[in-house]
C-alpha positions as CSV (number, residue, x, y, z in Angstrom):
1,X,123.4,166.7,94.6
2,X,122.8,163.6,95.9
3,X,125.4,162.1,98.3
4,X,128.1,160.2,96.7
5,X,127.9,157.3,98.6
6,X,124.1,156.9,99.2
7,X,124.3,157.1,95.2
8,X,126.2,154.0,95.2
9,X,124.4,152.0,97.7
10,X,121.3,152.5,96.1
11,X,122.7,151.1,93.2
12,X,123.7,148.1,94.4
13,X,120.9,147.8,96.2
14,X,119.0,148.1,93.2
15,X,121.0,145.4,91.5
16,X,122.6,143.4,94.2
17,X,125.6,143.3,92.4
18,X,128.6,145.2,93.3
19,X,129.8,144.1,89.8
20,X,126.9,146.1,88.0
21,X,126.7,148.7,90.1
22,X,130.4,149.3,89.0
23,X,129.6,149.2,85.2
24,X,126.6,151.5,85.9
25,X,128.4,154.1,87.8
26,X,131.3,153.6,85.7
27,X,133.9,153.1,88.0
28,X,136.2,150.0,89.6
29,X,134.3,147.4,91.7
30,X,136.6,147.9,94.5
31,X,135.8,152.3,94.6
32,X,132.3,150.7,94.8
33,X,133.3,148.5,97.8
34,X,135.4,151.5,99.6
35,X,132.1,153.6,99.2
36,X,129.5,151.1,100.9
37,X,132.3,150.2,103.8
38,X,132.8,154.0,104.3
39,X,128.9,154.3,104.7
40,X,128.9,151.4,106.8
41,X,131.1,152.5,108.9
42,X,129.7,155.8,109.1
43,X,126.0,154.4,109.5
44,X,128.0,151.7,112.4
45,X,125.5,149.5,110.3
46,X,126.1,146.4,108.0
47,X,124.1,146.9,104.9
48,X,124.7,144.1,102.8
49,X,124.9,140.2,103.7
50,X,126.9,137.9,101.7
51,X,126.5,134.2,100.5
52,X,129.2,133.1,98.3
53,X,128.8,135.0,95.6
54,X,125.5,136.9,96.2
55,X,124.7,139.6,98.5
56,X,121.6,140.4,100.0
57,X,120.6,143.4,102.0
58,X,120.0,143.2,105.8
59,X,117.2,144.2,107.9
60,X,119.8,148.2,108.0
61,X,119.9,148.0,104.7
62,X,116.6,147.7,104.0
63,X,115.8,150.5,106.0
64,X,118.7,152.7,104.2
65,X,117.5,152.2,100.9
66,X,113.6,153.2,101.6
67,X,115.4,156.6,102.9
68,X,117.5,157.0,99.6
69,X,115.1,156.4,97.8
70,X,112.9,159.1,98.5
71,X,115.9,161.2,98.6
72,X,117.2,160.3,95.0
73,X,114.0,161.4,93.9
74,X,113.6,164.6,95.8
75,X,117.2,165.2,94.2
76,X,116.3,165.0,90.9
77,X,113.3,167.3,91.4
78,X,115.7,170.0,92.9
79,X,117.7,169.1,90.2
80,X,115.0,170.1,87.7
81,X,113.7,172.6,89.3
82,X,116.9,174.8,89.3
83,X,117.8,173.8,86.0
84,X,114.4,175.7,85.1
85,X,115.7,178.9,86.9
86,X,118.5,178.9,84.3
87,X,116.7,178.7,81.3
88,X,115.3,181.2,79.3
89,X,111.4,182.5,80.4
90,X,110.8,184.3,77.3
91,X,109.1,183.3,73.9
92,X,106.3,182.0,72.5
93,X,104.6,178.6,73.2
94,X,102.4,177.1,71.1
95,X,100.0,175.0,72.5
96,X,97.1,172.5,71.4
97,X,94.3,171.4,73.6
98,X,91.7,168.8,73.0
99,X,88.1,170.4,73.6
100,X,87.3,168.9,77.1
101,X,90.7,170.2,78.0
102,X,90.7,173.6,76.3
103,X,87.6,174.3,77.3
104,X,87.0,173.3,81.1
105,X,90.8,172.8,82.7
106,X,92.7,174.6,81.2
107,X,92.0,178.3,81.2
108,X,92.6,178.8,84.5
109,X,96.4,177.2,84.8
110,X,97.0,179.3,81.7
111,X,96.1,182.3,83.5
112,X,98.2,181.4,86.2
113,X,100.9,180.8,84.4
114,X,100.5,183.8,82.4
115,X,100.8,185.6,85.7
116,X,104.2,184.3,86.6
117,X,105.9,183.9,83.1
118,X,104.7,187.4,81.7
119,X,107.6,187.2,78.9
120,X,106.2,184.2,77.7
121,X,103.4,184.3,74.8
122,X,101.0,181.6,74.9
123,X,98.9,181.0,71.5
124,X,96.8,177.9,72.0
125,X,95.1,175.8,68.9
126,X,91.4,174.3,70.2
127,X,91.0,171.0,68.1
128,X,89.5,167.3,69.0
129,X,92.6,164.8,69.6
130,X,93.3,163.8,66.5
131,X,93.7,167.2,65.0
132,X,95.9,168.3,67.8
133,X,98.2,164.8,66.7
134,X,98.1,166.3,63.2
135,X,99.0,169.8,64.2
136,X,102.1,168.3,66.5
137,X,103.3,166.0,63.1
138,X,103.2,169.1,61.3
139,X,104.9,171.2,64.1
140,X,102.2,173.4,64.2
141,X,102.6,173.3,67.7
142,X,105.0,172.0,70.7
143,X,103.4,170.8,72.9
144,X,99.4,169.1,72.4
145,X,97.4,168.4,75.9
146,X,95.2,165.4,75.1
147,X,92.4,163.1,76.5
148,X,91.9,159.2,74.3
149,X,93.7,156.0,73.9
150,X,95.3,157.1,70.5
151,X,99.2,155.7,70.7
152,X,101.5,157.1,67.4
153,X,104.8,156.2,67.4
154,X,106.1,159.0,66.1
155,X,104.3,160.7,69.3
156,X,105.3,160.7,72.8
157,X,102.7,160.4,75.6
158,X,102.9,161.9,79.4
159,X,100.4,161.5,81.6
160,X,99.2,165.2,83.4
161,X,96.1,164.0,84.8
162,X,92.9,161.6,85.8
163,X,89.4,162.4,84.5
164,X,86.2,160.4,84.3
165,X,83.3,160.2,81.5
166,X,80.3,160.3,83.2
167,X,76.5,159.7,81.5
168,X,74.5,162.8,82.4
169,X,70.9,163.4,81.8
170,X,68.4,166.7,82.4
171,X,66.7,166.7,85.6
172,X,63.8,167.6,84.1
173,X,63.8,164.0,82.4
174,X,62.3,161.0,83.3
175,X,65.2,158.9,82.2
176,X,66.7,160.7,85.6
177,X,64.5,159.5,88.2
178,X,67.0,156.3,88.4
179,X,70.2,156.3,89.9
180,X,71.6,153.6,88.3
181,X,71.1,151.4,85.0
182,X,72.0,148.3,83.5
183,X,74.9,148.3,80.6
184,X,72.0,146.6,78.7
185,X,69.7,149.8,79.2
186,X,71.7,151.8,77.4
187,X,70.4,150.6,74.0
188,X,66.8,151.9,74.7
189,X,68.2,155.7,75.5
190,X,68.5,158.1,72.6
191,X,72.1,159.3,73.4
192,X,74.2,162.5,72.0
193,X,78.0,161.6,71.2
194,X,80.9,163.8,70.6
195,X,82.3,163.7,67.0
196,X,84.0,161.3,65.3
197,X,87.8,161.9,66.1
198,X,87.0,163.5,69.8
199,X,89.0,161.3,72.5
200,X,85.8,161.6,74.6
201,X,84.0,159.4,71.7
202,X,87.2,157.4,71.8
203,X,87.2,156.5,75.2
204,X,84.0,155.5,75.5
205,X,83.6,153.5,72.7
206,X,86.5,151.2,74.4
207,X,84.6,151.3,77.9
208,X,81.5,150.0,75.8
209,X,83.4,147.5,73.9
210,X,84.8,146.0,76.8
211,X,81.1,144.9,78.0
212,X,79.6,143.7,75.0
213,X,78.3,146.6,73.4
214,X,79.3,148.5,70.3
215,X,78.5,152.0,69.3
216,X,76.0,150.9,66.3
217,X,74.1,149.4,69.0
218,X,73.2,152.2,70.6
219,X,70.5,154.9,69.7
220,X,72.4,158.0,68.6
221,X,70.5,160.9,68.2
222,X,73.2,163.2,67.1
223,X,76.5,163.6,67.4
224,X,77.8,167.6,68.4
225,X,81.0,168.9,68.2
226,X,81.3,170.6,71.8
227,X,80.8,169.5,75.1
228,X,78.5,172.8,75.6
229,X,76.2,171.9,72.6
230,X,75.8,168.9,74.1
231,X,75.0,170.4,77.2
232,X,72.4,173.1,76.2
233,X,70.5,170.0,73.8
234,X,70.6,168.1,77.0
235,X,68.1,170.7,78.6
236,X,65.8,170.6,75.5
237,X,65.5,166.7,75.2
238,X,65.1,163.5,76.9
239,X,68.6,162.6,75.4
240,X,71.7,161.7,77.7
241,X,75.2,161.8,77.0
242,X,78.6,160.7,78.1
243,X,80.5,163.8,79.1
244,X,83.5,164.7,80.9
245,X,83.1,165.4,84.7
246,X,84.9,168.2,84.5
247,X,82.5,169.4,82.0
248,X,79.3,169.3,84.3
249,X,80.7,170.1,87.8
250,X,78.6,173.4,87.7
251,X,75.3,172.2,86.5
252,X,75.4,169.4,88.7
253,X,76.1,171.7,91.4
254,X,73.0,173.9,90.5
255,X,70.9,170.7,89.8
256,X,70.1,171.1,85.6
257,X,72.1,167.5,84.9
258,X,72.2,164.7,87.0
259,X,74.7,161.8,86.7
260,X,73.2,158.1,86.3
261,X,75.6,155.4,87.2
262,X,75.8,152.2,85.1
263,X,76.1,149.2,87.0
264,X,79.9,147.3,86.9
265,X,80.9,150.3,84.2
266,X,82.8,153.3,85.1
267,X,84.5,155.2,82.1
268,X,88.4,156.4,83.1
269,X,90.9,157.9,81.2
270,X,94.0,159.9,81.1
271,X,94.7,163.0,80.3
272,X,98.0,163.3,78.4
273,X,100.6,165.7,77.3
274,X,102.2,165.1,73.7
275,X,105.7,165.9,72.3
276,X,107.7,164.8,69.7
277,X,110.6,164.2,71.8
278,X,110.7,162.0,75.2
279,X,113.5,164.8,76.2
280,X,111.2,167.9,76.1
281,X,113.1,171.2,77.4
282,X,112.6,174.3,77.2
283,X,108.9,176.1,77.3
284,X,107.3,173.0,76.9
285,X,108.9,171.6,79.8
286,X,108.6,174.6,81.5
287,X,104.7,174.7,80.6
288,X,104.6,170.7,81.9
289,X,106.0,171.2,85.2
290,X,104.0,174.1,85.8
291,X,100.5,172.2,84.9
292,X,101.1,169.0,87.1
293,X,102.6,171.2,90.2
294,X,99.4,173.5,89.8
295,X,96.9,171.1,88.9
296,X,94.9,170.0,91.4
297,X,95.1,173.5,93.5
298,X,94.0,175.5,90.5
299,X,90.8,173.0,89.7
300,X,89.6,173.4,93.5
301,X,90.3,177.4,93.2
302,X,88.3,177.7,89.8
303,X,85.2,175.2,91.6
């Protein structure tokens, strides 16, 4: 879909080399030459600038390229997005979700989704990150959506989306009268963790690491399997946690939790989908598409 000759412009461009360009497009060095003179002659515009035997794009050709740029990838969507329209939009998809994801972002982009695909049947396995790994290895599933730092090799990672791990704290406690702490204060708090295998607990024990501190420093009081239990113990205790903003948005909104800042730390991480294929078609790339176009509109709806 994209124009011919903008195609192989933007090629040598990229290279600045007519003679790669050639072997990248896999045709003669001179069909390449007849396309960028034809463009230039069209355009009334001399794109490239040659010295000896290097060529160098001019102040036009500059300007050109930023154009097909954007248009080679708005191609490629269009591209994708018909090819969609051809495949099938029946059958089941079998999903895995980490527990932050399963629980908090996802249920509503599955319910959109289930509203446009109808023919498609969604069954979705709710597991900490490295039981959804497992249950992709074993091809219990498709396609896993996952929050961590885990890499496999046999695995391969997307990102979908941004979150943040944020340390939250009743209002009802004292601890919550600050706004902000030291790294160093940490190790007088009595803190709830997620489980052992949870990318939350993953994450953070990284964040940590990376200032000095390491998770038999601090003063665990119990470790839950669920961002809710964690919650609900929360308003029972003078505990605090690290939890996933997406987790807290309503009882921060209401005022039960409060969010402390630690000074010179903030806790990002990824969300990610995981295949076993880089070349995922199908429902699962059906599914993927779906999730980053609808993303962001779909957390502001549900919020």
């Amino acid at each position: 879909m994209f124009d011919y000759r903008l195609k192989v412009f933007d090629t040598v461009a990229r290279r600045l080399s007519f003679t790669k360009a050639a072997e990248e497009l896999c045709i003669t060095q001179p069909a390449v030459t007849k396309h960028v003179k034809e463009l230039e002659k069209q355009f009334r515009l001399r794109l490239f600038e040659r010295t000896g035997n290097r060529i160098a794009l001019t102040q036009g050709g500059l300007m050109v390229l930023k154009h097909t740029s954007i248009l080679r990838d708005i191609s490629r969507q269009l591209e994708y997005e018909i090819s969609l329209l051809h495949e099938s939009r029946r059958g089941t998809l079998n999903l895995g979700a980490s527990t932050t994801l399963a629980q908090y972002v996802l249920p509503p982009l599955l319910a959109r989704f289930h509203g446009i695909y109808r023919d498609v049947q969604l069954h979705m396995l709710n597991a900490n990150t490295e039981q959804i790994e497992q249950a992709l290895l074993r091809k219990e599933i498709e396609l896993g959506i996952i929050e961590g730092d885990s890499k496999r090799r046999e695995i391969n990672y997307t990102p979908f989306a941004r979150d943040e791990i944020v340390l939250v704290g009743s209002t009802k406690n004292p601890l919550t009268k600050k706004d902000e702490i030291r790294p160093d204060e940490l190790l007088s708090i009595p803190l709830l963790l997620r489980e052992p295998g949870s990318g939350t607990l993953e994450v953070v024990t990284h964040a940590l690491k990376n200032t000095g501190i390491k998770l038999s420093d601090l003063s665990v009081e119990m470790y839950l399997g669920s961002s809710e239990a964690i919650k609900s113990y929360l308003m029972h205790s003078h505990c605090m946690a690290f939890i996933s903003q997406h987790a807290v948005i309503n009882e921060i909104e209401n005022g039960s939790l409060k969010i402390i800042s630690i000074k010179k730390l903030s806790i990002h991480r990824q969300f990610l989908f995981i295949t076993l294929h880089a070349d995922d078609g199908g429902l699962p790339g059906v599914f993927k598409w779906f999730a980053v176009q609808n993303y962001r509109d779909v957390l502001l709806a549900s919020h």
